[in-house]
N, C-alpha and C positions, 0 to 999 in steps of 0.2 A: 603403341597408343598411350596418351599422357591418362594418366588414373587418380584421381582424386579419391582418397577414405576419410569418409565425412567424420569428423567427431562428435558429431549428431547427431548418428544416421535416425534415429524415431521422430527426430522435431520436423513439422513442418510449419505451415504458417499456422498463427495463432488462430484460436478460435475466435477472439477481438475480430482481426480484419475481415475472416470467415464471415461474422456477422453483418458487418456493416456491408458488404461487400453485398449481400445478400438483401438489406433494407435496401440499398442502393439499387439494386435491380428493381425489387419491385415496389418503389416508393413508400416505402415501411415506415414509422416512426419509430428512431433508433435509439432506445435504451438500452440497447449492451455495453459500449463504452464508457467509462467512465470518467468524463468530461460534460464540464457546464454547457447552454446552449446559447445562456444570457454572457451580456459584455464585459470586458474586467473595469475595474473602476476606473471613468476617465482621470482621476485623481493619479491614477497611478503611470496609466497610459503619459499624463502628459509627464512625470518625472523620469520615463526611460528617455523620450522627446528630448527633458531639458538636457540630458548627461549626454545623449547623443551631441546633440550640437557642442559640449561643453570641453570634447574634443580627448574624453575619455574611452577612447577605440582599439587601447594596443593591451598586448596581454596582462591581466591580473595578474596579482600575487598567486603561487601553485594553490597554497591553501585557503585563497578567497581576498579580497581587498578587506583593512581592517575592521571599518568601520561595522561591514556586516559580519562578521564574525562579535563583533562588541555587540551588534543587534540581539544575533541567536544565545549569548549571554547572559544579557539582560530579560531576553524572555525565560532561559532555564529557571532564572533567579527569578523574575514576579512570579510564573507561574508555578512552579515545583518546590523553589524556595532551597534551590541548590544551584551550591556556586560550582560551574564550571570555567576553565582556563582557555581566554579564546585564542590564546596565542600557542600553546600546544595542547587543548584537547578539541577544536572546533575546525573542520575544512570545508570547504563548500564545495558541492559537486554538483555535477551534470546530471541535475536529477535525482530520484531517491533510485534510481535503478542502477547509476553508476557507482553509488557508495554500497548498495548492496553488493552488485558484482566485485566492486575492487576489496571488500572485507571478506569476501568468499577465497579469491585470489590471491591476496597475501596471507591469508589461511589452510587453505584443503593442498595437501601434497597427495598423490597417490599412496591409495589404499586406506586413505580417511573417510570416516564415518558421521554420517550428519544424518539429524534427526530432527524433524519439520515436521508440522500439523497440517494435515488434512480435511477440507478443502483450504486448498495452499495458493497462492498468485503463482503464474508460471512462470517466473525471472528467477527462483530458486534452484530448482533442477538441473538446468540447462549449465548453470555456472559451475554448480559443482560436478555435474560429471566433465568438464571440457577441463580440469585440473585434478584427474583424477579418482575425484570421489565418490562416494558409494549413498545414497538417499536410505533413510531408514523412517517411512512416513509412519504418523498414526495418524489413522482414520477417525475421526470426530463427526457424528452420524444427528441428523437434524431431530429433532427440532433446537435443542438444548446446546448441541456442537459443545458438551463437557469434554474435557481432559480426563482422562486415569492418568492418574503420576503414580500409579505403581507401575500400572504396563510401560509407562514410558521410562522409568527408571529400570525397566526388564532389558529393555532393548540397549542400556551402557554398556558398553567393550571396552577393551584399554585403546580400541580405533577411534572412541568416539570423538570425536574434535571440534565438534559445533553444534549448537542446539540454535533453530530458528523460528523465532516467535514475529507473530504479525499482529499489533496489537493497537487501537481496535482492530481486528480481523475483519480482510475479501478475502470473500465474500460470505462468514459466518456471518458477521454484524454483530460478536460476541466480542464482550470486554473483557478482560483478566481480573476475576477477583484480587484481594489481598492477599486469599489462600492459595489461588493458582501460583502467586509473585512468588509467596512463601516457601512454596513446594518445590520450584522451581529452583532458587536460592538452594535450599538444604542439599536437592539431587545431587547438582555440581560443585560443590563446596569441597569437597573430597577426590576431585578429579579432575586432570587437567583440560578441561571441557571451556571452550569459549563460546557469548550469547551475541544473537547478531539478532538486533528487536526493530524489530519494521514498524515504526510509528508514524507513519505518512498520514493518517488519521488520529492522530493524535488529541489535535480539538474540537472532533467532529464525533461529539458524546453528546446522550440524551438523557431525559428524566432526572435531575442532576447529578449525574455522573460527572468526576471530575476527571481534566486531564492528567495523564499520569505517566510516568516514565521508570525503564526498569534502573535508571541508575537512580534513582532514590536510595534503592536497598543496597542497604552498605556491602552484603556478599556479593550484589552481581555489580559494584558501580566498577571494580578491576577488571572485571572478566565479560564485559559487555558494550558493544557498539549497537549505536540507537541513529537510526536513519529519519529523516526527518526531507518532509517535501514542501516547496513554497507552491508548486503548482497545485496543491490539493489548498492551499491555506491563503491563494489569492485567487482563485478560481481561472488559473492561467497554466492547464499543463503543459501546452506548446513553448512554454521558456524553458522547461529543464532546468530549471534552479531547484537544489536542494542542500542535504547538507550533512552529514554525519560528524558524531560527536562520542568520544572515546576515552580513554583514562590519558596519560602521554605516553607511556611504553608501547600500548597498539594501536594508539594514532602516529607512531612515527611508524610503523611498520607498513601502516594504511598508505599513508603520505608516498613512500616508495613505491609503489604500485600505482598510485594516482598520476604522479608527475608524470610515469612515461603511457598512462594510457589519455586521458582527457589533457593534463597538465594544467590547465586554469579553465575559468567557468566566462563564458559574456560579458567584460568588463561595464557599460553602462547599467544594465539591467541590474546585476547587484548593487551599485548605489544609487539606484531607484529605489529597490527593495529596499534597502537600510535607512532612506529615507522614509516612505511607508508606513514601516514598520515603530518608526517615533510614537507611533498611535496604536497604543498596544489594543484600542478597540478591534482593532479590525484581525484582531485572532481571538478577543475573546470572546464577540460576539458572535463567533462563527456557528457554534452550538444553535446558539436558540435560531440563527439564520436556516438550518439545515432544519431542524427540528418540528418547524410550521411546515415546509415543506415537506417530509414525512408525513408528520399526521393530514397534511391535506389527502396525504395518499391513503394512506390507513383507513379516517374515513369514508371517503370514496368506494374503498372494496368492501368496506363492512356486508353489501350481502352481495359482493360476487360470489362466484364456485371456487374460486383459490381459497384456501388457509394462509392465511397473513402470518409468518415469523415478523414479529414486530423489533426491531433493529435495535440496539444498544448504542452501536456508533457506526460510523464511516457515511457515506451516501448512498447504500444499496439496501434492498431488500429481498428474501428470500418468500418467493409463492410458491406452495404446496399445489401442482393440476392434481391430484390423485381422484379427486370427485369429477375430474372432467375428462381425464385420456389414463389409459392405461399405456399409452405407447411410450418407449423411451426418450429419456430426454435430448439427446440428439433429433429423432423425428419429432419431438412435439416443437421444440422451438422452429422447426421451417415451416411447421403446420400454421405457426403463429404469423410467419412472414405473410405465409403464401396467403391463407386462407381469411387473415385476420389485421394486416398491412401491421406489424407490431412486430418488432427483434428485441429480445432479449439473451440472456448468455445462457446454456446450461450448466446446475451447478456439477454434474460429471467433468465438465473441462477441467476441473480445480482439483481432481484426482488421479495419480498415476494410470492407476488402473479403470479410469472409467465411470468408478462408483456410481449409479444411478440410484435415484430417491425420489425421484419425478418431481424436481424441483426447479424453475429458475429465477434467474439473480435480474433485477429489473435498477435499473440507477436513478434517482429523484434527484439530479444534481440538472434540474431543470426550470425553465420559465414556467409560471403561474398557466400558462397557454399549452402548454406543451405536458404539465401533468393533467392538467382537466381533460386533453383529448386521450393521456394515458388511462385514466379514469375509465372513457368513456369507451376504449376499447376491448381493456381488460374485464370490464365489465357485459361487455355483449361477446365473450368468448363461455 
């Protein structure tokens, strides 16, 4: 008999489709996923239109056509006020989930150690154990979701080989101080530790917080790849455009692993995007874009029975039921389906082990219509 051993025998399907899968049954209004509900700019729509017809249909350049790579440039440089090399530190990928995977991949050998923050996205895990490696999480417990960098500097081994930062963080909604940056920088300075920085949210910061990247800092700008996503930043994530951005020594090593797994990204759509993106508005207004919406939510719940963690960045928020169920957060969110036509995620999915805090993650990356009936749900639970 033919035997298949899985290389990831504990993964099943996600908790994402788990949910929706669930609002879908029973006509739920589905805030676990983390995707808009409103349209993408027809502005933008008709420039994929023009390139389509314009007979731009056969494969890109592996590391992206140039133009957009000059784009993601020009944005490092207005917004961070650092020059990066688009011609060997910038590729554009399939997504921020294919540059995270392909930097894990040309990365983790068997019997290497990686060290990631808890509640964590589930695309971390999964990659590093299917090339070998070993997860070494800390747990980051709500409200606050701080860091100890001592404990986390407890956990280095001469294994250690990657540190994975998500920053703004899903679903804490916690920014990285300067101290955090600082801390971080000093840990690995002294060992041969490489930083793989998920900034897929990047401009989706509040209260003016500014956007920020970990290659600023001169000790991690060698030692650190920074992933960056167009579907969070044109409110389009069914394009899978994204993009990672690297020193040259480990973006050419990236580049290796990219060409034979995606090899190029949707040639018209990227020079759509790079046309777009001429208007550097449309990233930097994204903050105060996401930020009304927030606080519509905010206050809205001001006197439901949740405790509101009020968000730093990304599009999510973290509700406290502890006033309202003592049951697990597993069972509370179907209670929310069934009982209350509402899906959200819980934030245990975000943890190896489970972690419960009786909290979950509700997404605001919605229409005016669609948070007011969130409002009004959340509100009569």
């Amino acid at each position: 008999m033919l035997t298949l051993d899985s290389k990831l025998p504990a993964v099943g399907t996600t908790i994402f489709s788990v949910m929706s899968a669930l609002a879908a049954e029973h006509g739920a209004l589905n805030l676990s996923q983390g995707f808009p509900d409103y349209a993408v700019d027809p502005k933008l729509i008709g420039l994929v239109e023009r390139y389509l017809g314009a007979g731009t249909n056969q494969y890109a350049p592996m590391t992206g056509v140039a133009v957009l790579r000059e784009r993601i440039q020009e944005k490092f440089q207005r917004v961070h006020g650092l020059l990066v090399d688009a011609e060997q530190e910038i590729t554009v990928t399939a997504g921020g989930t294919e540059a995270i995977f392909t930097t894990i991949a040309a990365l983790i050998r068997p019997g290497d150690e990686v060290i990631s923050f808890e509640p964590a996205y589930d695309c971390y895990a999964p990659a590093v154990t299917l090339f070998g490696g070993t997860m070494r999480p800390v747990r980051l417990v709500a409200p606050e979701f701080a860091v100890d960098w001592d404990y986390v500097k407890s956990l280095i081994t001469p294994r250690t080989r990657l540190i994975i930062v998500n920053n703004p963080n899903n679903p804490a909604c916690r920014v990285f101080s300067m101290a955090d940056i600082a801390a971080l920088a000093e840990m690995v300075q002294n060992h041969n530790i490489f930083v793989l920085s998920d900034e897929v949210y990047e401009h989706l910061v509040f209260d003016d917080i500014q956007p920020q990247t970990l290659l600023r800092h001169p000790l991690l700008r060698e030692r650190t790849f920074v992933v960056g996503s167009f579907g969070k930043l044109l409110h389009a994530t069914g394009w899978k455009v994204g993009y990672c951005v690297a020193a040259p020594a480990l973006m050419a090593e990236f580049r290796k692993v990219h060409q034979f797994n995606v090899f190029s990204v949707h040639t018209p759509t990227q020079y759509a995007i790079a046309d777009y993106l001429a208007d550097a508005s449309h990233y930097e207004n994204l903050g105060r874009f996401f930020q009304q919406k927030r606080d519509f939510l905010l206050a809205g719940l001001h006197d439901s029975r949740f405790r509101v963690y009020v968000p730093q960045g990304t599009y999510f928020i973290v509700l406290d039921y502890s006033a309202i169920s003592s049951a697990p957060e597993n069972e509370f969110v179907r209670e929310l389906v069934i009982q209350h036509r509402l899906a959200t995620i819980p934030l245990a999915a975000f943890y190896h082990d489970g972690f419960s805090q009786q909290c979950v993650r509700v997404c605001f990356a919605k229409q005016q219509e669609t948070l007011q009936q969130a409002v009004e749900l959340l509100c009569a639970v």
